[in-house]
N, C-alpha and C positions, 0 to 999 in steps of 0.2 A: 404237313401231316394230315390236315383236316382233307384232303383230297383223297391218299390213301385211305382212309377212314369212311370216304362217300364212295368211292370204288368198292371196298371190300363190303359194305350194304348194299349196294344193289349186285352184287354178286352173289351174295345171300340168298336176297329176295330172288333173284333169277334161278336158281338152286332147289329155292322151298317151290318155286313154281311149278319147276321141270319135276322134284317128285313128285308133287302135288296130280299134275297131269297124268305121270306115267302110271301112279296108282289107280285113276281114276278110269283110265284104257284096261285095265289090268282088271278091275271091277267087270264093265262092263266085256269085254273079253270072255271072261265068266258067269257073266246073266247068260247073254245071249246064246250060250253051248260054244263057241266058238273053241274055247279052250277048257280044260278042264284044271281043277285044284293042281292036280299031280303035274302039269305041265307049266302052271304057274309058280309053283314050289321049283321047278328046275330053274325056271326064270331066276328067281327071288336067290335062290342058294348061290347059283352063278353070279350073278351081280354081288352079291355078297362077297363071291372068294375073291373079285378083283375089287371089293372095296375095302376089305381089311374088317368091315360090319356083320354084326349077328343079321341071319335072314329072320325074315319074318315068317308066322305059319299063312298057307292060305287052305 
């Protein structure tokens, strides 16, 4: 059991990572003009309706 238990933590950690990341492109996305709020708000909702999750505002 202790192996399922090390598996599903570093599945975690690989999780908090990739959101961690994709927030962070998502940021920067939006410093630089690249993107705009309203275009990151389609991102954000979309991901949300195939994650079953409230989006977030940007």
């Amino acid at each position: 059991m202790e192996i399922d238990s090390e598996d599903q933590t570093s599945e975690r950690l690989e999780l908090d990572f990739l959101a961690a990341l994709v927030d962070e492109l998502m940021r920067a996305l939006l410093a630089s003009g690249t993107m705009t709020r309203a275009q990151l708000q389609e991102i954000e909702n979309a991901a949300s309706r195939r994650t079953g999750a409230q989006p977030r505002s940007w």
